[in-house]
C-alpha positions in Angstrom: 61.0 126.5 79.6 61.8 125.4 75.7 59.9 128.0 73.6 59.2 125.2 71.0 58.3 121.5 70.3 61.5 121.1 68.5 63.5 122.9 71.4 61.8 120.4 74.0 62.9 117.1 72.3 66.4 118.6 72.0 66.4 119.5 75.8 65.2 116.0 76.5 67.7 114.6 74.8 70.8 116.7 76.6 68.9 115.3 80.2 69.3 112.1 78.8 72.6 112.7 77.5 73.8 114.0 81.0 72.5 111.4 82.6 74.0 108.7 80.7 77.5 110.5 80.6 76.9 111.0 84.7 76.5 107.3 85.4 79.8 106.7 83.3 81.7 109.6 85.1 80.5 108.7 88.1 82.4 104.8 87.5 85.4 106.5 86.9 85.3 108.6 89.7 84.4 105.5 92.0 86.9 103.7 90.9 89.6 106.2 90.9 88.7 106.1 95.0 88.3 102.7 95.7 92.1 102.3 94.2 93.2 105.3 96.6 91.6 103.5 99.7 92.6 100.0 98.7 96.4 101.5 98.1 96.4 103.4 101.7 94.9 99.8 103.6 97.9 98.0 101.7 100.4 101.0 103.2 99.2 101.6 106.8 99.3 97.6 107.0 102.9 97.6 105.8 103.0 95.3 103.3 105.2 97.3 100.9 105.0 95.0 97.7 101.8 95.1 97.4 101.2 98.5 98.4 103.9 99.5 96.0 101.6 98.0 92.9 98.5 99.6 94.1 100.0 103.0 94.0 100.6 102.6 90.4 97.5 101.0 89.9 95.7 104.2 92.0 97.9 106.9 90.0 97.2 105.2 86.6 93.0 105.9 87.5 93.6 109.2 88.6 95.4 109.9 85.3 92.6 108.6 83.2 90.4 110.7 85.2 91.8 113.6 84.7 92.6 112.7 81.4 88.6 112.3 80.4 88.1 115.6 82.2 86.3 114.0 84.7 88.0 115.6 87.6 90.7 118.1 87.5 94.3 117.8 86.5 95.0 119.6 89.7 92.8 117.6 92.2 94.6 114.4 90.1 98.2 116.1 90.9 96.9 116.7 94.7 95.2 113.1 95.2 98.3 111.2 93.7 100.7 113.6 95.8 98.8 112.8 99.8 99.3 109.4 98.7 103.0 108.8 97.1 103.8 111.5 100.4 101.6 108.6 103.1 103.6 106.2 100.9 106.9 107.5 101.4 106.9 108.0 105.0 106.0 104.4 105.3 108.6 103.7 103.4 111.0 105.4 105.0 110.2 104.4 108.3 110.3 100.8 107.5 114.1 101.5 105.9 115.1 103.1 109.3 113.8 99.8 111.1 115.8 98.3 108.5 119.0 99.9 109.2 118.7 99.7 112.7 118.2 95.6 112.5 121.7 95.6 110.4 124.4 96.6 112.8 122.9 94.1 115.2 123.3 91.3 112.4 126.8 92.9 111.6 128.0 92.2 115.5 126.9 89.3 114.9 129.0 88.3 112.0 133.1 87.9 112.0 134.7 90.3 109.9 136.2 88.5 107.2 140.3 89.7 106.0 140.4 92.4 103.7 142.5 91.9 100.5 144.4 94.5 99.7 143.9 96.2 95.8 146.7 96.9 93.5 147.3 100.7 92.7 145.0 101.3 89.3 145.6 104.5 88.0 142.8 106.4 87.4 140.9 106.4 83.8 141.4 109.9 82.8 145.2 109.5 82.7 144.5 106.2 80.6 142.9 108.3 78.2 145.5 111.6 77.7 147.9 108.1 77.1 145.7 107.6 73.8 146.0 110.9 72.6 
């Protein structure tokens, strides 16, 4: 309990000072995890564009976060990590479905002739030349 009148108003005012700086925090922090979840819909759908942009946009709220001290540089640095690593294997998957699509196209496809390139000689011996 404040031992004074003087020490009661200042108490009062930190409550109310917390309390404001609580509902402001807490914005941050919502909005730092509505980006995260919005980002890993966008991914598990597989629409990479778009997911692409809200990844930026998620790692850009988590850096202000952190930034304001509102959460921790390291549970920024672990947040941003789970999702570039979801990001990535999504990614990566969708390059292998890629690459097995393309030799189908290439059978596909006549070769076209090859032209054959003139001997070039190499650019370091080009340059001892200057010397």
């Amino acid at each position: 309990m404040p031992k004074s009148k003087q020490q009661s108003k200042h108490s009062e005012k930190q409550v109310r000072i917390a309390l404001r700086r609580q509902m402001r925090n807490r914005a941050v922090r919502s909005r730092a995890k509505t980006f995260i979840t919005r980002a890993e819909k966008l991914i598990f759908a597989g629409d990479m564009e778009a997911s692409a942009t809200a990844v930026a946009e998620s790692i850009s709220a988590l850096d202000r976060a952190a930034e304001k001290g509102i959460i921790h540089p390291n549970n920024a640095a672990r947040r941003k990590s789970r999702l570039m690593k979801k990001f990535n294997q999504v990614q990566a998957s969708a390059a292998e479905v890629i690459a097995e699509e393309v030799p189908e196209a290439e059978e596909k496809k006549p070769e076209p002739e090859k032209k054959a390139k003139a001997a070039k000689k190499p650019k370091a011996e080009k340059k001892e030349k200057g010397k």
